[in-house]
N, C-alpha and C positions, 0 to 999 in steps of 0.2 A: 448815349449813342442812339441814332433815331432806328426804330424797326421796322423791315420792309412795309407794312402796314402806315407808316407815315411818308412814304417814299411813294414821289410821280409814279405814274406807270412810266413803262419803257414804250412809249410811240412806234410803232410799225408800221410801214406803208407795205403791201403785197401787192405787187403786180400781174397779176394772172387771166389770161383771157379763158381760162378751163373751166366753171363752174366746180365739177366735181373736185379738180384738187383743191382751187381756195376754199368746199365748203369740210374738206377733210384738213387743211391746214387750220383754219378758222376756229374748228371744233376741236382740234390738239389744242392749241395756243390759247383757247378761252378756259382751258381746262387746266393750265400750267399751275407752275406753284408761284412763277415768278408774277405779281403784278403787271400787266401788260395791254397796251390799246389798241388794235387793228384796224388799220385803215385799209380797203381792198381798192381797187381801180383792177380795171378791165383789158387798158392796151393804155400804149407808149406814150402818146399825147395826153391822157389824164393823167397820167403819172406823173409830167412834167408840169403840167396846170397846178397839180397837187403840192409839187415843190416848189413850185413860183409865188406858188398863194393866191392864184388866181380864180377869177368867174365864181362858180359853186363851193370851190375852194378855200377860197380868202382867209378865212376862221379857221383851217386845218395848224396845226403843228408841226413844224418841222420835224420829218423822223429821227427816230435813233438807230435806226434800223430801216435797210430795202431790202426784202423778198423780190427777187427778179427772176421773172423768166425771160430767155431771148427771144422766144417767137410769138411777137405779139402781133395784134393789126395796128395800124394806122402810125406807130412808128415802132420802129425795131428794139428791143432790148437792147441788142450791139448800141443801138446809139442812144438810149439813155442813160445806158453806163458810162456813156465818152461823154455825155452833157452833165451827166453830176460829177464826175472826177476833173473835168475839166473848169469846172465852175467855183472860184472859190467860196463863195458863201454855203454849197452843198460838198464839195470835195470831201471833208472829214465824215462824212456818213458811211457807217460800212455797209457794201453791198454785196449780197452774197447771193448768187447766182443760183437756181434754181429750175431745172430745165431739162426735159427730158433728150436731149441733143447730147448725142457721147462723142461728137466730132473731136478730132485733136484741134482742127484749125478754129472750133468754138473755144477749146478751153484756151488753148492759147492767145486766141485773141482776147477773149476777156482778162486773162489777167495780162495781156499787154495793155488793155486797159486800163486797168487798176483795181478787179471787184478782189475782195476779200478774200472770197472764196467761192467753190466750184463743186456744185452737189446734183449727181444725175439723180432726177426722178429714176423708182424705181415702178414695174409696170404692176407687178405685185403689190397688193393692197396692204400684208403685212412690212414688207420690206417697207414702204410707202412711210406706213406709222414708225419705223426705225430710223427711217429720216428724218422724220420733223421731230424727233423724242431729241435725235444730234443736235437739230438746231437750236432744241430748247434747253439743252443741258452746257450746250457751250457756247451760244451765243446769249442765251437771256439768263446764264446762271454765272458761269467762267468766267467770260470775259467783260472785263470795263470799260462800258461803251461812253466815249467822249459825251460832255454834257452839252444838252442841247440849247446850242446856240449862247456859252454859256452860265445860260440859267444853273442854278443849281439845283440838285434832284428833292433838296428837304424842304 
């Protein structure tokens, strides 16, 4: 049986146009126990460059994992959650919402769109670190994230 130490990393793309929280997501997640790769992007259109595999991109990996926030510039989170779920070559990627937006009509819209899951930043710096400790405990530990593209992970 192979040991996490001979196992891919788990690929991550973050979408965040916040500085501070991608560099407090970035420095949980570099710290994890699980092997794992961060890709960050800034707003909606790299993101989507990123999953195309295009321009500066091209050499990237498809994720195992999206880190989403909804409010991003130059295209909406709302709409690259409906462009990877609606896309079969990217649909199986879980994407898990990540976004200071407590709206109903955001959460519901997102998972009328199909993201995974739905996690309010909290404005608190501790609270903050209990979020990403959730993500990193059920998303990069719990759960069996489909293989990518399927390569297998040994």
């Amino acid at each position: 049986m192979p040991s996490m130490n001979d196992l891919k990393p788990i690929e991550i793309l973050m979408v965040e146009d916040s500085a501070g929280d991608a560099e407090l997501l970035l420095d949980f997640l570099e710290q994890s126990k699980v092997r794992n790769r961060i890709h960050w992007v800034k707003d909606g259109e790299a993101a989507m460059a990123f999953l195309h595999r295009e321009g500066e991109y091209a050499d990237k990996p498809v994720p195992d994992l999206i880190l989403l926030d909804l409010n991003l510039p130059r295209k909406d989170g709302r709409e690259v959650l409906s462009e990877v779920k609606t896309n079969p070559r990217l649909a199986h990627i879980p994407v898990v919402i990540l976004t200071s937006s407590k709206s109903e009509t955001d959460i519901v819209r997102s998972y009328q769109l199909q993201a995974n899951c739905y996690i309010t930043k909290p404005v608190d710096l501790d609270q903050f670190v209990k979020v990403i400790r959730s993500i990193d405990e059920f998303w990069l530990s719990v759960v069996r994230l489909p293989l990518n593209g399927g390569e297998s992970r040994v």
